[in-house]
C-alpha positions as CSV (number, residue, x, y, z in Angstrom):
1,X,64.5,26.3,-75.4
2,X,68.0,25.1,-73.9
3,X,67.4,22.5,-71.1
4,X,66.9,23.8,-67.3
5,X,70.0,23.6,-65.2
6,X,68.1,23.0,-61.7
7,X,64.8,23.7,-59.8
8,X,64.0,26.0,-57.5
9,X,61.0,26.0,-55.1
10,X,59.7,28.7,-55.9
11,X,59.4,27.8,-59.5
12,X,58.7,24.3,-60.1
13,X,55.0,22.9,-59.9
14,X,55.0,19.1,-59.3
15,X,52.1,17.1,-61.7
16,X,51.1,13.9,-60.5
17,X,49.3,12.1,-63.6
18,X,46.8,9.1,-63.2
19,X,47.6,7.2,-60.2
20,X,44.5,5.3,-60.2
21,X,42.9,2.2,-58.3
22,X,42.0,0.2,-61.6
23,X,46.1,1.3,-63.1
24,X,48.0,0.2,-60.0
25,X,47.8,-3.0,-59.5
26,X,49.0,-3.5,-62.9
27,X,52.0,-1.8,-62.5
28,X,55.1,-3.5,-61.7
29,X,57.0,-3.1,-58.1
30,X,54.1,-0.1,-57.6
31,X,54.6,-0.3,-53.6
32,X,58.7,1.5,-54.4
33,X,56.4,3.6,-56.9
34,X,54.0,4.5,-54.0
35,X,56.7,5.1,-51.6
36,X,58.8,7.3,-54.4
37,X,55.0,9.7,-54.8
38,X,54.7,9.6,-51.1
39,X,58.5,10.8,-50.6
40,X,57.9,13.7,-53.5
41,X,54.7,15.2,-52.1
42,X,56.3,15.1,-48.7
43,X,59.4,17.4,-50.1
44,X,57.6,19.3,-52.2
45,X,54.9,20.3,-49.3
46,X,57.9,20.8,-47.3
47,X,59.8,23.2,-49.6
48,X,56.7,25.1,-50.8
49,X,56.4,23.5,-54.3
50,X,52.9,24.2,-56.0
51,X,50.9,20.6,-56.7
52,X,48.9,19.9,-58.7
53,X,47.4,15.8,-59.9
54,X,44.8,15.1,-62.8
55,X,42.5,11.7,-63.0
56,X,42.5,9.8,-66.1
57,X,38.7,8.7,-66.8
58,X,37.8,8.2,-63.0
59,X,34.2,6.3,-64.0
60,X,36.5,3.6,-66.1
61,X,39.8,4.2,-63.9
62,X,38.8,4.4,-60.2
63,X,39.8,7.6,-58.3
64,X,43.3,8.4,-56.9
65,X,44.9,5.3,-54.7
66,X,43.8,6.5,-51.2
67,X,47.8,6.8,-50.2
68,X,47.6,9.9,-52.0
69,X,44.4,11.1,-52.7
70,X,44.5,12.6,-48.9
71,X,47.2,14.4,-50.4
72,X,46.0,15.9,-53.5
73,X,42.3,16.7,-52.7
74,X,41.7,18.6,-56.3
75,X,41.8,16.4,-59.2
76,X,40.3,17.1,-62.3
77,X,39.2,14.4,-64.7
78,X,40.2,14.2,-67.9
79,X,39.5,12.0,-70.7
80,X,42.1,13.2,-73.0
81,X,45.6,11.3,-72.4
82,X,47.6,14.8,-72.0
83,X,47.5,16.9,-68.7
84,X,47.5,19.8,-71.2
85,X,43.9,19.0,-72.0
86,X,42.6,20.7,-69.1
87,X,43.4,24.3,-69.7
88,X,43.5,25.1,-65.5
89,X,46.5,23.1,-65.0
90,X,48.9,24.6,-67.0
91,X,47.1,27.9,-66.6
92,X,47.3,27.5,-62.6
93,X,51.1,26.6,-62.8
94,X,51.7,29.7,-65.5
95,X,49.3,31.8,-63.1
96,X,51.7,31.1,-60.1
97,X,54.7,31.7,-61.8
98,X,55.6,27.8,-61.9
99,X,58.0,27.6,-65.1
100,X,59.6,24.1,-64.2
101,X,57.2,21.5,-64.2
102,X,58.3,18.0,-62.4
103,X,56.0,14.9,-63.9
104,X,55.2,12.1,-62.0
105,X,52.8,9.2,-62.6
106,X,51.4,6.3,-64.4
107,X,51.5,5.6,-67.6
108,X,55.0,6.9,-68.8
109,X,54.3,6.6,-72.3
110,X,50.7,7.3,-72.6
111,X,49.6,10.7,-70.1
112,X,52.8,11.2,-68.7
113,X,54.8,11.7,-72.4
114,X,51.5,13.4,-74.3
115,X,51.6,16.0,-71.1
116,X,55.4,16.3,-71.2
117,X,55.1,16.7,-74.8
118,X,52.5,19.5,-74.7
119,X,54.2,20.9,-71.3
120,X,57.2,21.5,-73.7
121,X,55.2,22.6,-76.5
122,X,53.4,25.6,-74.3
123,X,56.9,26.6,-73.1
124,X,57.6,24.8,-69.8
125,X,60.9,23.6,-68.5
126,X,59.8,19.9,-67.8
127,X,61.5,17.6,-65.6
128,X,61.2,13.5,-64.9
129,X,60.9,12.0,-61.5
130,X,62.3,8.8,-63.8
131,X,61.8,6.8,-60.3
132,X,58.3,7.9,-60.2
133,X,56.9,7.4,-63.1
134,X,56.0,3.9,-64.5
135,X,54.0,2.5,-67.4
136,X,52.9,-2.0,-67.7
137,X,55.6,-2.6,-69.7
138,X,59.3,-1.9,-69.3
139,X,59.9,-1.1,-72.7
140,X,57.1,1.4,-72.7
141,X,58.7,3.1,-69.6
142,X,62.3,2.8,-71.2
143,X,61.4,4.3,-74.5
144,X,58.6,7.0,-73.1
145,X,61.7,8.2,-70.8
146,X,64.1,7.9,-73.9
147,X,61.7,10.1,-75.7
148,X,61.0,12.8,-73.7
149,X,64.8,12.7,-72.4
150,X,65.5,13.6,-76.9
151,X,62.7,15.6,-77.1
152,X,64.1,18.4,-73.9
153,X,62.8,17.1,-70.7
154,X,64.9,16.7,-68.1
155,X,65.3,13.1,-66.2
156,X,65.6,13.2,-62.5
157,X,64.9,11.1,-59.5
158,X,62.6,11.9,-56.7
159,X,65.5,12.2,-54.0
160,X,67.2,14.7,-56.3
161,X,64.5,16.6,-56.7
162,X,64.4,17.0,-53.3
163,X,68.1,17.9,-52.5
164,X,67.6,20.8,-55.5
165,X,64.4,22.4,-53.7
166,X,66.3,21.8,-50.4
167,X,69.8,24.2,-52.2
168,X,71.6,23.4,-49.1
169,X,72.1,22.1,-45.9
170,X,71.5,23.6,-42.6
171,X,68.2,24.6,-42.5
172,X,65.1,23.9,-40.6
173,X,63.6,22.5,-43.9
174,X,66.8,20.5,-44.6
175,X,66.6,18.5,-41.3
176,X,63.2,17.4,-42.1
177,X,64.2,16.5,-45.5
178,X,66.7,14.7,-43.7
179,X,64.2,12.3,-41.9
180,X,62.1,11.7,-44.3
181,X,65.1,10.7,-46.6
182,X,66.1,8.8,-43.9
183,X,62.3,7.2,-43.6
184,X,61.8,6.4,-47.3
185,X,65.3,4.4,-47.1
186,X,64.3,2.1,-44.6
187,X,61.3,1.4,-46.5
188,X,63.1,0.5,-49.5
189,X,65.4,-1.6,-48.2
């Protein structure tokens, strides 16, 4: 399958993976990885993007961070590292006519690559919000996004995600993409 030129709205599903209360803290600068998932949901509430988010292990793991468990009320568990493991979410995203996948989430090379990987595998056009997803280690993160970059997914960031739902300027959609771009920048500087 040749690599997807851009998203659309109506046929992207974003996946949030694992972003856990006993992961988190062990991530590294996980407040501009909170503030990167909070911007995405926003904009993909906003442009009508299908959502969907997965638990690794909850009894081990803790639930969903509360920042965004308010925001993703269904989350199955799983105890397999791939997504893909838990046949409603790819059915519910092939059910709605989601195509284009966008992954986001912790770990980047252990459920965020093993979902890619079967995302891909199943026949999905699957895309990387590279500035939300993270992993421990640096080199984990550098080589999982490596990876799935060779292996067909596409590598994105949250904001541009965003601007390709949005298609263009002028609309009522657009200016509230506009503040909450203009939110999320004031909080990362």
């Amino acid at each position: 399958m040749s690599k997807a030129i851009s998203m659309k709205p109506e046929t992207t599903g974003l996946l949030v993976v694992d972003v856990q209360e006993k992961l988190l803290p062990l991530i590294p600068d996980r407040e501009r990885l909170l503030l990167n998932l909070g911007f995405l949901l926003d904009a993909a509430e906003l442009m009508g993007v299908m959502i969907q988010a997965t638990e690794q292990y909850p009894k081990g793991l803790g639930s969903t961070v509360p920042e965004l468990a308010r925001r993703l009320p269904h989350r199955p568990e799983k105890t397999a590292f791939s997504c893909c493991a838990i046949p409603e979410v790819p059915r519910r995203f092939q059910e709605a006519g989601r195509t284009q996948i966008l992954l986001a989430g912790i770990e980047a090379h252990v459920c965020v690559q093993q979902t890619a990987l079967d995302l891909l595998r199943l026949g999905f056009e699957v895309f990387i919000a590279a500035d939300a997803v993270a992993s421990r280690y640096a080199v984990d993160r550098e080589f999982a996004l490596r990876r799935l970059e060779q292996a067909g997914c596409v590598l994105t960031t949250t904001e541009a995600a965003a601007f390709e739902w949005a298609g263009r300027a002028g609309t009522d959609s657009f200016r509230v993409l506009s503040r909450l771009v203009q939110e999320r920048m004031k909080q990362l500087t």
